[in-house]
N, C-alpha and C positions, 0 to 999 in steps of 0.2 A: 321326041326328046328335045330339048332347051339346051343350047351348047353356049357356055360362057365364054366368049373370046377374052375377058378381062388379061389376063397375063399376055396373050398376043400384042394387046393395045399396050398397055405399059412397055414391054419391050421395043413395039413400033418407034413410040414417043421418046423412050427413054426416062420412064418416068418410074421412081422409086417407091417401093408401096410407104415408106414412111412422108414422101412427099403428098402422094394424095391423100394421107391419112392428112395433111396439114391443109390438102385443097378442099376435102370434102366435111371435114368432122367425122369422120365416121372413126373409129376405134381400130384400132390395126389388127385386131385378133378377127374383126369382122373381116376386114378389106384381104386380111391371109385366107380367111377361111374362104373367099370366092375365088381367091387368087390362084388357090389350090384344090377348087373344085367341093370340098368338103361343107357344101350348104343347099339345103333343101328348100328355103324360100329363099323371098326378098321383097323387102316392103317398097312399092311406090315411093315413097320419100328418096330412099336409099337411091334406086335406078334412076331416080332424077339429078340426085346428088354428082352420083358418078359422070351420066349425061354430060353433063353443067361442066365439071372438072375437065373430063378430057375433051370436052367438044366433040364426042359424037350422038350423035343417032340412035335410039335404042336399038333399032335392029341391027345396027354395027356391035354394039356391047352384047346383046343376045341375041341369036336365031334358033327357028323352030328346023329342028331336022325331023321329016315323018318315020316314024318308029320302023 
């Protein structure tokens, strides 16, 4: 399983999904839908974007838990 910390990290930071909606381009119904779990991919682009935005590390933004 693939476990999205995104909502941990924004909370971390303090950082407001409409703020990184303004740091990354990405669309808010996208940045809610991971925020809340509710999404089955994600394009490269996207997990770069994020990266980039909060200054972490992919493996901080997503880990692999073994099923």
């Amino acid at each position: 399983m693939i476990k999205n910390n995104l909502s941990e990290i924004l909370g971390r930071k303090r950082i407001k999904m409409s703020e990184l909606q303004n740091l990354t381009g990405l669309s808010y119904s996208s940045i809610n839908d991971l925020y809340h779990n509710k999404t089955n991919s994600i394009s490269f682009e996207t997990m770069n974007k994020l990266c980039n935005a909060l200054e972490v590390p992919l493996g901080e933004l997503f880990e692999h838990i073994p099923d």
